[in-house]
C-alpha positions as CSV (number, residue, x, y, z in Angstrom):
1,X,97.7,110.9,50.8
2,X,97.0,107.4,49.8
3,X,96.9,106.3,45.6
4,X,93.5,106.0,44.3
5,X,92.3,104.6,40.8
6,X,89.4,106.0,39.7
7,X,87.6,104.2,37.6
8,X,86.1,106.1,34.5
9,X,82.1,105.4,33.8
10,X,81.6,103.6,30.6
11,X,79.3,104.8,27.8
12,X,76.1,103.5,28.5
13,X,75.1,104.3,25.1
14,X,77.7,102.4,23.1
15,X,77.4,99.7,20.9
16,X,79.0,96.3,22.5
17,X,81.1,94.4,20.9
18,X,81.2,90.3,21.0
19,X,83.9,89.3,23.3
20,X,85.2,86.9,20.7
21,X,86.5,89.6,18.3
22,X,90.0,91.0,18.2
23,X,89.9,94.3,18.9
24,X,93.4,95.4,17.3
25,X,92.3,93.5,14.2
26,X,89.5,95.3,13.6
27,X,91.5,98.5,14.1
28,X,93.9,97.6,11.7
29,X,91.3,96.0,9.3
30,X,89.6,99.7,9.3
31,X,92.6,102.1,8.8
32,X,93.6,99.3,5.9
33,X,90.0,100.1,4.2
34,X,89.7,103.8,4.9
35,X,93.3,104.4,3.4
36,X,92.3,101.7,0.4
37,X,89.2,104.2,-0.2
38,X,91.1,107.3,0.0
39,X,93.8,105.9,-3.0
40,X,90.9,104.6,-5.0
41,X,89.9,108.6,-5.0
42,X,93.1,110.0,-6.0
43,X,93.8,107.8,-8.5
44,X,90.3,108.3,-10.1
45,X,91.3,112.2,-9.4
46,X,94.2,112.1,-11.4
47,X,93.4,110.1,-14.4
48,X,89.4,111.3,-15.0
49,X,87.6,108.8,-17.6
50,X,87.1,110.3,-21.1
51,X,83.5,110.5,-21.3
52,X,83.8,110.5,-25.6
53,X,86.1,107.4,-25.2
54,X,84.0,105.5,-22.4
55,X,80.4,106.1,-24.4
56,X,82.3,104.9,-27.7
57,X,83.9,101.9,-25.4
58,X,80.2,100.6,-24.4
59,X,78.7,101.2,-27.8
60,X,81.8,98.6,-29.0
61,X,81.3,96.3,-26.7
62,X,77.3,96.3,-27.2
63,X,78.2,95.2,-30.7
64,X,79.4,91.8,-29.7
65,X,76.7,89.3,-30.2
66,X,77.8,87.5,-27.3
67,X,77.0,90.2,-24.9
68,X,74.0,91.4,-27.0
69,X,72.5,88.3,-26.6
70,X,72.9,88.5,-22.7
71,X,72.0,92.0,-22.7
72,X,68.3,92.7,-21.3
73,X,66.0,90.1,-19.6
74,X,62.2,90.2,-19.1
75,X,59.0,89.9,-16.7
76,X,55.3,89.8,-16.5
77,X,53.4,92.5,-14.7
78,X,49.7,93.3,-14.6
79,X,49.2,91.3,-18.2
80,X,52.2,93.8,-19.0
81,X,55.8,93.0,-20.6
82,X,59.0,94.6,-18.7
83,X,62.0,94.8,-20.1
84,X,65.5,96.3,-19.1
85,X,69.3,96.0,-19.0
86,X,70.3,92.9,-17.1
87,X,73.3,92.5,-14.6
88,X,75.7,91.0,-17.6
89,X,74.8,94.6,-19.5
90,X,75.2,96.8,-16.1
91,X,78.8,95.3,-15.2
92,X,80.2,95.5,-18.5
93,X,79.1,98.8,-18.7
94,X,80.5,99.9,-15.6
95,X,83.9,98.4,-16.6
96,X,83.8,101.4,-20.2
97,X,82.6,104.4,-17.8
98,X,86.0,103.9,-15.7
99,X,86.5,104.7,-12.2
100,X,84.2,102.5,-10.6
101,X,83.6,100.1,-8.2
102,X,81.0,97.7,-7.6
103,X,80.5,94.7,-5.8
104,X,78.8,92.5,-3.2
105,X,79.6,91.5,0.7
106,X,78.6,89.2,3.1
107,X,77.9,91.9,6.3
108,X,77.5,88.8,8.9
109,X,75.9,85.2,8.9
110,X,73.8,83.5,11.1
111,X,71.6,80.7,11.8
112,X,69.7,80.9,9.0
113,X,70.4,84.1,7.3
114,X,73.0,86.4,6.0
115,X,73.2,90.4,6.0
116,X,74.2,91.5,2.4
117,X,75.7,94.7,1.1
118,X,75.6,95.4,-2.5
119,X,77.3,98.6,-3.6
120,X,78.6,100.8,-6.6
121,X,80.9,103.9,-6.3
122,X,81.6,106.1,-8.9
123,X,85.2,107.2,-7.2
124,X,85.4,110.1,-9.9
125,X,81.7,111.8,-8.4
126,X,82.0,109.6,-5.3
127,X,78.4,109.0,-5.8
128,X,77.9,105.9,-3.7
129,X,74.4,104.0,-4.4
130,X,74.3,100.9,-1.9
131,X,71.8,98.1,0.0
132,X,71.7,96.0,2.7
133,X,69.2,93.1,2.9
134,X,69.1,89.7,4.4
135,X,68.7,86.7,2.4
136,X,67.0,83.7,4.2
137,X,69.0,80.5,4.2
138,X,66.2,78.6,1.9
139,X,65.3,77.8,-1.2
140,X,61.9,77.8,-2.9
141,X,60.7,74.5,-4.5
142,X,57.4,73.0,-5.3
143,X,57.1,71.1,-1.8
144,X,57.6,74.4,-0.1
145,X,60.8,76.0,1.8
146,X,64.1,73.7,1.5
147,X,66.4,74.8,4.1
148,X,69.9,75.2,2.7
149,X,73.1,73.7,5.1
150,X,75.9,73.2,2.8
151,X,78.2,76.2,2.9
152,X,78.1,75.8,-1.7
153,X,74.3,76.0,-1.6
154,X,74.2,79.0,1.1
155,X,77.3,80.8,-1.4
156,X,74.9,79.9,-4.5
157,X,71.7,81.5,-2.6
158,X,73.1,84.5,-1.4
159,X,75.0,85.6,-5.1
160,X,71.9,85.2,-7.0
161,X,69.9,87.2,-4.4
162,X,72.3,89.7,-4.7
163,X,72.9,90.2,-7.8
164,X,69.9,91.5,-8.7
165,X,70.6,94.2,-6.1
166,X,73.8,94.5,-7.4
167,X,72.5,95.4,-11.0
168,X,70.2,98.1,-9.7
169,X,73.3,99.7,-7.8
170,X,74.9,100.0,-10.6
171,X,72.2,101.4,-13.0
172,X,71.4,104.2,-10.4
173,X,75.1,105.6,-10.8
174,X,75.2,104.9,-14.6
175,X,74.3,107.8,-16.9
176,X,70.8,106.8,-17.7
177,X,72.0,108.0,-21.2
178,X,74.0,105.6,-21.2
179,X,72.3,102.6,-20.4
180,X,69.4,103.4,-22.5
181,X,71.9,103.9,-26.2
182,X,73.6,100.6,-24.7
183,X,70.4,98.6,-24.8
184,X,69.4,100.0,-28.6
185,X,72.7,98.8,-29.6
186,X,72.3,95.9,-28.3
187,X,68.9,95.0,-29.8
188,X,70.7,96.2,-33.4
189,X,73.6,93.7,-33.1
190,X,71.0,91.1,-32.5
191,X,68.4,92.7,-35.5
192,X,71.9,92.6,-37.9
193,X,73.5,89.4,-36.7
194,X,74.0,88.3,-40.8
195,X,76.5,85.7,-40.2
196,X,73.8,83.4,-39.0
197,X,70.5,83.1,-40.7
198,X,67.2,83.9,-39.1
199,X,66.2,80.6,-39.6
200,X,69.0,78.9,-37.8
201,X,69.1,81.3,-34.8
202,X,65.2,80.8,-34.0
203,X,66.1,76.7,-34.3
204,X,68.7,77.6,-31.8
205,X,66.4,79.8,-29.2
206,X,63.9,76.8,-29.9
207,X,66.4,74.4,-28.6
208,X,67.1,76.9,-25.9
209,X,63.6,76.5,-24.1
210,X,63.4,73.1,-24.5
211,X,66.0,72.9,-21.3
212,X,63.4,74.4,-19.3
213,X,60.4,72.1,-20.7
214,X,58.8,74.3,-23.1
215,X,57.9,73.1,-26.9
216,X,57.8,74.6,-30.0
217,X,54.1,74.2,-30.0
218,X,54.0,76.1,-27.0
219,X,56.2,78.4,-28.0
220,X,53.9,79.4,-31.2
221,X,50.8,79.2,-29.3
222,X,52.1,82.3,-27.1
223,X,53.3,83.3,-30.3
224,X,50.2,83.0,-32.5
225,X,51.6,81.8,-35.4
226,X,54.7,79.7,-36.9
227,X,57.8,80.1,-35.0
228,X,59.2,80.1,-39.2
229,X,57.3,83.7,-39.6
230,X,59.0,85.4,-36.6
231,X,60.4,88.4,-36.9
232,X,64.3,89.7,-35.2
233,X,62.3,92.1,-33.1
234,X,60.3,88.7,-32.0
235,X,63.6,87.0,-31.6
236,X,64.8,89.7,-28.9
237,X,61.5,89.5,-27.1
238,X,61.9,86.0,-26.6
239,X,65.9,86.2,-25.9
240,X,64.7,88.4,-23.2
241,X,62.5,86.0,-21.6
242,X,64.5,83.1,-22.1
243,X,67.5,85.7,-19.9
244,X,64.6,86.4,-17.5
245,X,64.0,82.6,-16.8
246,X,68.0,81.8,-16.5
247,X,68.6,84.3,-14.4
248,X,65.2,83.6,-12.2
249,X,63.7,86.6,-12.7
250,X,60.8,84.5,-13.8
251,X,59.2,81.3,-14.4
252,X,58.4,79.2,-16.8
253,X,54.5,79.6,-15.9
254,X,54.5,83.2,-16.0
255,X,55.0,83.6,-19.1
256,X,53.7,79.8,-21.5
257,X,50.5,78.1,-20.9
258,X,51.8,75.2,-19.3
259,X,49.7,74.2,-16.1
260,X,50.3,70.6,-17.0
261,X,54.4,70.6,-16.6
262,X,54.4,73.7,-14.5
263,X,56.1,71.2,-11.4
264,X,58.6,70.1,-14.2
265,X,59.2,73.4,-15.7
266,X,59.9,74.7,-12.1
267,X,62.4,71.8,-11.3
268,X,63.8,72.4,-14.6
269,X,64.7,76.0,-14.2
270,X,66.1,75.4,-9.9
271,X,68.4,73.0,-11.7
272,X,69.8,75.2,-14.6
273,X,70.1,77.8,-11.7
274,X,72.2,75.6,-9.7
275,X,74.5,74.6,-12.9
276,X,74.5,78.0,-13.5
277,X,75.7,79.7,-9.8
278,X,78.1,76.3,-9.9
279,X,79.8,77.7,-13.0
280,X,80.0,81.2,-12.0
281,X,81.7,79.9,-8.3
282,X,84.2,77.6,-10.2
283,X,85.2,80.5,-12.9
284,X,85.7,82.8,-9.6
């Protein structure tokens, strides 16, 4: 009887992979991960975070003027205010609770995109909140869509796109309870910052806006009245803006009457967006 080799059918239903990817390293890449998850979930097993300890943690931390100040940012909607924890608030929060991690990845890139995961996983509950998008290669200006080559602009896009994802991952898992005592405190470090006078830190914010083109005239006719009368629960509002335009959850126009700049503001704030993702790439 003569040798035959049969030759098995291939699932017609499988997912293909690209010929140009190493098969054993991919193998080995995902047994590395899955047994990096599983320690991550005994360790958090065997030393369980102290609920008492990581509540008075955050509240500690929210009374550091430097992270108060950072704490919540702002946006218009429907003639409306929103306000909420921002992504410097959500991460250092994360870090008291324990037994989390959180992060972003780039999936895949190509011409002109990039897939995006961002992610948080509480390995005590292992409650995983998590999303994937696609962030366009591009960047808004006033003379439309510039398309982004360098591989530093692509890196700057695709962080600040996803850390906005990143900072509602991380609120979902979060103890609402939480979050919500985090951001009073933080509004009461600002409201009983006594080692600088009212008066100094409202010259300060003053100076603050003027980096993105807006006056102290415009400033009080938003205001409507003397930025010298304002109030500390003025004082957060406007903190809370000036966060929402740094960050680019906003601009300048959205929230100050100022048709006449608005070209300016807006090159004004890409810039200070730029400086900023520069400085966050360079500390990494």
């Amino acid at each position: 009887m003569e040798n035959q080799i049969t030759k098995q059918n291939e699932n017609p239903f499988a997912i293909g992979r690209p010929t140009n990817i190493n098969e054993g390293a991919v193998t080995i890449e995902s047994s590395r991960a899955v047994a990096e998850a599983q320690g991550k979930l005994i360790i958090a097993k065997n030393f369980p975070r102290n609920e008492v300890e990581a509540y008075t943690k955050a509240m500690k931390a929210c009374q550091r003027k430097s992270l108060a100040e950072k704490a919540t940012y702002s946006y218009p909607r429907s003639g409306s205010t929103i306000s909420g924890p921002s992504i410097r608030l959500a991460e250092e929060l994360a870090r008291c609770w324990g037994n989390i991690d959180f992060g972003i990845k780039e999936l895949s890139q190509k011409e002109g995109e990039s897939e995006m995961q961002a992610y948080c996983w509480d390995m005590e509950t292992n409650t995983i909140s998590s999303q994937t998008f696609v962030v366009a290669h591009v960047r808004d200006s006033k003379n439309g869509s510039q398309k982004l080559t360098t591989q530093r602009d692509i890196y700057e896009n695709n962080a600040n796109m996803a850390g906005r994802r990143l900072r509602a991952r991380i609120l979902a898992v979060l103890p609402p309870d939480l979050v919500e005592a985090a951001v009073i405190e933080c509004k009461k470090t600002l409201a009983g910052n006594s080692d600088v006078p009212i008066e100094d830190r409202i010259k300060k914010m003053a100076v603050a806006f003027e980096k993105f083109g807006v006056k102290p005239a415009t400033i009080e006719k938003r205001l409507g009245r003397k930025l010298d009368t304002m109030t500390t629960e003025d004082l957060s509002e406007y903190i809370g803006i000036y966060n929402s335009l740094k960050d680019g959850n906003s601009v300048v126009s959205d929230w100050f009457d100022v048709k006449l700049n608005s070209d300016r503001a807006k090159d004004l704030t890409e810039k200070l967006l730029t400086e900023e993702s520069g400085e966050n790439k360079n500390a990494e």
